[in-house]
N, C-alpha and C positions, 0 to 999 in steps of 0.2 A: 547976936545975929546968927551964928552958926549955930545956935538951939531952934531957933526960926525954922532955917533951912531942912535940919534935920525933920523938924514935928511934920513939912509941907508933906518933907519925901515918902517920910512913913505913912501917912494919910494916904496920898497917891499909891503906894503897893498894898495898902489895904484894899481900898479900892477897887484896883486895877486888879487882884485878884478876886475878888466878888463882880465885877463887871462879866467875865464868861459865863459863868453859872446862872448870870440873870438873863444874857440874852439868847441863852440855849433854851428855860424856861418861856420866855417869850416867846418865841419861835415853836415851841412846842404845843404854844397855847394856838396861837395864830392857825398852826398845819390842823390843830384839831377841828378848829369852826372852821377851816374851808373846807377838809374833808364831810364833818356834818351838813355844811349847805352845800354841797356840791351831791351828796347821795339823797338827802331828803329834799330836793328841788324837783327829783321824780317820783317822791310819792305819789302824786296824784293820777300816774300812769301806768306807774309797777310797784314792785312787793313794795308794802311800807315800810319803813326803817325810822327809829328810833332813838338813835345816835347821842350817846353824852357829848357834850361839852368838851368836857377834859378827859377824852378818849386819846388813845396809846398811837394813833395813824401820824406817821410824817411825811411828806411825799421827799418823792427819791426824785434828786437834781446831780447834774453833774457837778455841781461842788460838793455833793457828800458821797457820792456811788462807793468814791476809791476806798473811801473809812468805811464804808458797809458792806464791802466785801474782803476787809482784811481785819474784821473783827465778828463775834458771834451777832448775826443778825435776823430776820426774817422779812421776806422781800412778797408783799401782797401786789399781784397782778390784776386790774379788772377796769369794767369800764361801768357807770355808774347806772346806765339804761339799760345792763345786761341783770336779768336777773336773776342767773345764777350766781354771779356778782355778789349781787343785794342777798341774796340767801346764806353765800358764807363770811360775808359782810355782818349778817345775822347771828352767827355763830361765834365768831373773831370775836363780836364783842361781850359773850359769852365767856368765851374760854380765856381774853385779857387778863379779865379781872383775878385770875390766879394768879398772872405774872405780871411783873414790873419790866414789861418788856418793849418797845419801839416796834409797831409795825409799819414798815415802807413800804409807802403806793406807789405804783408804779400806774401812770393812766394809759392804758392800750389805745384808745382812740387818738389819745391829744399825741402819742407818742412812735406808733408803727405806720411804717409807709402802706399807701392807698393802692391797689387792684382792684380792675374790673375786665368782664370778659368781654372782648372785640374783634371781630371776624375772626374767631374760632380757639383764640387764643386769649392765653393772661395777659394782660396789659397792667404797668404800673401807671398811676397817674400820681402819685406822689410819694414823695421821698421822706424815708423816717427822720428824726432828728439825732443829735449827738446823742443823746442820750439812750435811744433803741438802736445805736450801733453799738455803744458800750455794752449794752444789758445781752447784743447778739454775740458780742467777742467771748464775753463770758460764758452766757448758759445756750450757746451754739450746740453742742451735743446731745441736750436735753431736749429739742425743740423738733418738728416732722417739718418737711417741705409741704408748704401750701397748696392744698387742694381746692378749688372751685367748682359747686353746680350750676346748672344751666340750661334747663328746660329739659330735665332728666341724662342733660348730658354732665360730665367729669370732666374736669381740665385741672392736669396738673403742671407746678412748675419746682424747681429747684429752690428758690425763693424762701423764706421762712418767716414767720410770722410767729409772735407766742397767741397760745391759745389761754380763753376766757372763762372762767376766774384761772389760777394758777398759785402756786405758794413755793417760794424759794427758803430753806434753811441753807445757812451759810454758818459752817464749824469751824474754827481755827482756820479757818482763810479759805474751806473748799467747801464743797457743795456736798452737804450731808442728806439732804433731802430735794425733790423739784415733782410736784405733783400740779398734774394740771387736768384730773379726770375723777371726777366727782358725784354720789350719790346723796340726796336728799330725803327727809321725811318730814312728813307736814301731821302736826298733831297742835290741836287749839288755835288754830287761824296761827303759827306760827309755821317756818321752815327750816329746817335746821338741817346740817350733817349726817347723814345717816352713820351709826353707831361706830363701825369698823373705822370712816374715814375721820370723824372725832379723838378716837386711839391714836389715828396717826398725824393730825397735827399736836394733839398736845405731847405727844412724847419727843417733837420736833422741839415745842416750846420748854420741854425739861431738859433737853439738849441744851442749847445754847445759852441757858440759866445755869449749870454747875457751874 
């Protein structure tokens, strides 16, 4: 009987240690095709996109934020109609495939509180979620107080919003990189990075690979 017992237990730590590794994979698989149908559901309206299957994107939740800022990470900001966005969207998945790297989305729409301008002033009309107060406690110093136009007029506020697209590297728990001002080149009906800013993401991406 206790040769039973023992074979059950061992089976089960077998197991139970192959259980995480498969439903990290799963979940990896999952974050991929929602990120592919969620950016090529606006092809038909902005830059087309192209998207593998089993591409590197996992979206950033507040069940993983805390592990992805206290391990070497890279944090993709954007919204999926924007298409500067979809341009280094274009690139990312370019420059992936040298590394075996996790890129976290972060969606600016689904995730930053709403403003609009009303007798003369910023007005919020909706509030961010947990998750863009997290991403604000963090990369708070990286970020500009929100500006608004409005019929050639400027309204500012205190307020802070991340700006679209954007790219966080995260080195040994701090913030080794946060670009969020970007130039583009268009060569064969594609749009890519223009040359300098391609330098500086992938040497962000050798970064947090040593």
């Amino acid at each position: 009987m206790k040769k039973y017992v023992i074979l059950i237990i061992s089976i089960f730590l077998i197991c139970g240690c192959e259980i995480k590794p498969q439903i990290e994979k799963e979940e990896q698989v999952i974050d991929g095709l929602n990120f592919k149908v969620e950016y090529e559901n606006y092809n038909s309206l902005n830059y087309q996109l192209n998207i593998e299957k089993d591409n590197n994107f996992k979206y950033l939740d507040m069940n993983n934020i805390k592990n992805v800022f206290s391990s070497n990470n890279v944090i993709f900001i954007g919204e999926p109609q924007d298409n500067k966005s979809r341009y280094l969207v274009n690139s990312l998945n370019d420059i992936q495939k040298d590394y075996d790297v996790d890129i976290y989305y972060y969606n600016y729409k689904d995730n930053n509180p709403k403003y609009e301008i009303k007798d003369k002033k910023i007005i919020k009309t909706a509030d961010g979620t947990k998750l863009y107060g997290e991403m604000l406690d963090k990369l708070n110093e990286y970020i500009n107080p929100l500006n608004m136009e409005k019929e050639d007029q400027i309204y500012k506020t205190e307020e802070k919003l991340f700006s679209t697209p954007a790219i966080v590297f995260i080195v040994d728990k701090t913030i080794y990189g946060y670009y969020d001002d970007f130039e583009f080149d268009s060569s064969n009906n594609s749009i890519k990075l223009a040359e300098q800013y391609q330098k500086l993401i992938i040497e962000g991406f050798k970064k947090i690979t040593k």
